[in-house]
N, C-alpha and C positions, 0 to 999 in steps of 0.2 A: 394181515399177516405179512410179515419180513420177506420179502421175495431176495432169493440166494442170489447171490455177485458169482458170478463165474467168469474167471481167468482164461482167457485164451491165449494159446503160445501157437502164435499164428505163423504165416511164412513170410518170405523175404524176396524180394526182385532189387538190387541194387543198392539205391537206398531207399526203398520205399517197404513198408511192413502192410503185406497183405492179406484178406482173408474175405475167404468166398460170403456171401450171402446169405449160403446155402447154412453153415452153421450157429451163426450169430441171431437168424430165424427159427430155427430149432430151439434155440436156449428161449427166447422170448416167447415162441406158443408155448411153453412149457412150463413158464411163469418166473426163467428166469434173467436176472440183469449181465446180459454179456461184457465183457473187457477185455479188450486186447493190448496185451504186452506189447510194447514196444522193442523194434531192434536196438542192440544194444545199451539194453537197460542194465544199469551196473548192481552190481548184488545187494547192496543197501537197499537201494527202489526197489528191487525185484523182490527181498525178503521183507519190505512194509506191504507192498503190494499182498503178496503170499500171508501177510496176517490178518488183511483185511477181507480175504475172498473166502467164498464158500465151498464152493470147488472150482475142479480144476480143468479144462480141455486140453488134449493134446493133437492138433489135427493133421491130415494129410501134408503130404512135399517131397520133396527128394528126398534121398536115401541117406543116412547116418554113415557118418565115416569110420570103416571097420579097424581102423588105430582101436576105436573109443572099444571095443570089447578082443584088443589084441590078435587084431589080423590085419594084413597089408589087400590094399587093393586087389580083387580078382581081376577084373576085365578091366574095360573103356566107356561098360555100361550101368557103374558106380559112378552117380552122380552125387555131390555131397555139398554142402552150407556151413563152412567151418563158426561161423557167426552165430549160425541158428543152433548148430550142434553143442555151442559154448551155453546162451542161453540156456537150452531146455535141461541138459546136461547140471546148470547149476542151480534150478528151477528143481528138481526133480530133487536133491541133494535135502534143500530148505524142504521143499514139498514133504518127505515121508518123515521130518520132525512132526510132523503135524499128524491128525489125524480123519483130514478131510477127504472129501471124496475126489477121486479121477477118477473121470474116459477117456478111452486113447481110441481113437479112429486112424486108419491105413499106415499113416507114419508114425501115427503116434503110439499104436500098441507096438512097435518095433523099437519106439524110443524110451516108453517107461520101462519096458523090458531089459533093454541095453543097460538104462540108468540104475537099476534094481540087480544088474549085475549077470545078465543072460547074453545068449549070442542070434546073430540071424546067420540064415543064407543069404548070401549077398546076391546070386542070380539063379532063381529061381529053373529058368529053362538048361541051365550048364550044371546044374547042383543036385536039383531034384526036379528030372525031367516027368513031365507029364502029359495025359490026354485035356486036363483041364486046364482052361484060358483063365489066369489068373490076372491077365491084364486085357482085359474087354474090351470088344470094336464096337458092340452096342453101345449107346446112350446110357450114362448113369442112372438115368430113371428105371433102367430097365433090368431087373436080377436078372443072371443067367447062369450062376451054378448052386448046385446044393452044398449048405455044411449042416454036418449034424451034430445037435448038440448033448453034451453029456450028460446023463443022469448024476442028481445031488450034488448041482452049482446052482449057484447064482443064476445066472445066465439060463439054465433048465427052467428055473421055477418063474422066468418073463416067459421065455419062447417055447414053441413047440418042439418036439424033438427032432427037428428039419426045416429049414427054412431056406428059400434063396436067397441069394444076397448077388449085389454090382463090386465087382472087384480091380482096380486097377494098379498091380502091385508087380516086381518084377524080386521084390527080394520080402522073407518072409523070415517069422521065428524059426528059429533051431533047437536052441534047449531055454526052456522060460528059466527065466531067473527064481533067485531062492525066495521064497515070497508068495510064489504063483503059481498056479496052475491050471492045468489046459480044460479049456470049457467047450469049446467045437475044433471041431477038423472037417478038412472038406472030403472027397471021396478018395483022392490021393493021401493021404495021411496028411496033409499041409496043416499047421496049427491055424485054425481062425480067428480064435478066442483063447482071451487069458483071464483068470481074475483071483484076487486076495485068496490064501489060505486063511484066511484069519478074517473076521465079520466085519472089517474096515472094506470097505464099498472101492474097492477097484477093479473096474471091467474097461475090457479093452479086445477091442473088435480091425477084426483086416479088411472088414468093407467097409460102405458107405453108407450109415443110416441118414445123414442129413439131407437125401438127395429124394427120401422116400417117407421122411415120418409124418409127411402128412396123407399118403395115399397106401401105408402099411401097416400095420397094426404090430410086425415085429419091429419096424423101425421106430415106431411112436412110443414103443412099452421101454426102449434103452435108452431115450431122453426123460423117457415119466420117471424112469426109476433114481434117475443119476439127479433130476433136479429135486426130485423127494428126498434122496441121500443127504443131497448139499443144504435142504431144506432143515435136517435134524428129525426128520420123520421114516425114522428106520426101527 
């Protein structure tokens, strides 16, 4: 059997294009062949790229620049990759011609959301203040808050209807784009989850499953399903 190409739209440190470990081992126990995009890969490569992959990763990094969904900078605590926001931003464009699968983890449910046409909170603690620590001094191995998940999604019919999750985020969804809809919230109303209106396989999560899907069973069941997706076994 064809094991699925998955596209990664990794991060960036200068001129170097990086990406943790932690995800590119996730796609591989899961049966699939990871790829990572290169920084500034020009739209040609990027849309042959995009027709040869199965699906799509969008992974953690800094925060999206609030130009891109029509707001100016809040604070000093938007940090932003105008290079990376270009990518994924034209990545996402090519991307929903298609009709392949994505996940978006931490930055990345925030960037297919933006790309798809939704807005975030840019800071979390100044916007929508809470008792819940949405950026964690535990160890990522380690959940530490509850989100619950919605009855009749996607996302319900993996998880239980509560699950912890490790979360390191400082700006979050605000209103999902047209397309989407909200799959978990944590116990402050905060969105966790988003995914397709419509039976095309897009889920997209604000924690960290790659830190855990070999030691959790909810982390393991959102890479089983997204590499099933990409697989054509839906």
């Amino acid at each position: 059997m064809k094991r699925p190409v998955i596209l990664i739209f990794p991060s960036r440190k200068d001129d170097c294009t990086m990406m943790s470990v932690r995800y590119t081992d996730a796609i591989r126990c899961h049966g699939g062949v990871p790829l990572l995009i290169p920084m500034n890969t020009d739209e040609e490569t990027l849309s042959e790229m995009i027709r040869s992959a199965d699906g799509f990763l969008f992974s953690g990094g800094v925060d999206l620049d609030p130009v891109l969904y029509g707001e100016e900078k809040l604070n000093g605590t938007v940090e932003v990759d105008p290079v990376r926001d270009a990518l994924e931003m034209t990545g996402m464009r090519l991307i929903l011609k298609t009709d392949k699968p994505i996940l978006g983890i931490c930055r990345g449910i925030q960037s297919v959301n933006v790309g798809m046409g939704g807005t975030l909170y840019q800071d979390i603690p100044s916007q929508h203040p809470s008792d819940i620590c949405h950026r964690q001094t535990a160890p990522a191995t380690e959940p530490t808050h509850k989100v619950t998940v919605e009855e009749g999604t996607l996302l319900r019919s993996l998880l239980k209807k509560t699950v912890m999750t490790n979360s390191f985020h400082h700006q979050g969804v605000k209103d999902p784009a047209p397309g989407l809809c909200v799959a978990a919230r944590a116990g402050d109303g905060m969105i966790e989850a988003l995914e397709s209106t419509t039976d095309r396989f897009i889920l997209l999560v604000q924690w960290h499953p790659e830190f855990t899907h070999s030691t959790d069973p909810s982390s393991d069941a959102l890479f089983s399903a997204f590499i099933k997706a990409s697989r054509g076994d839906r």
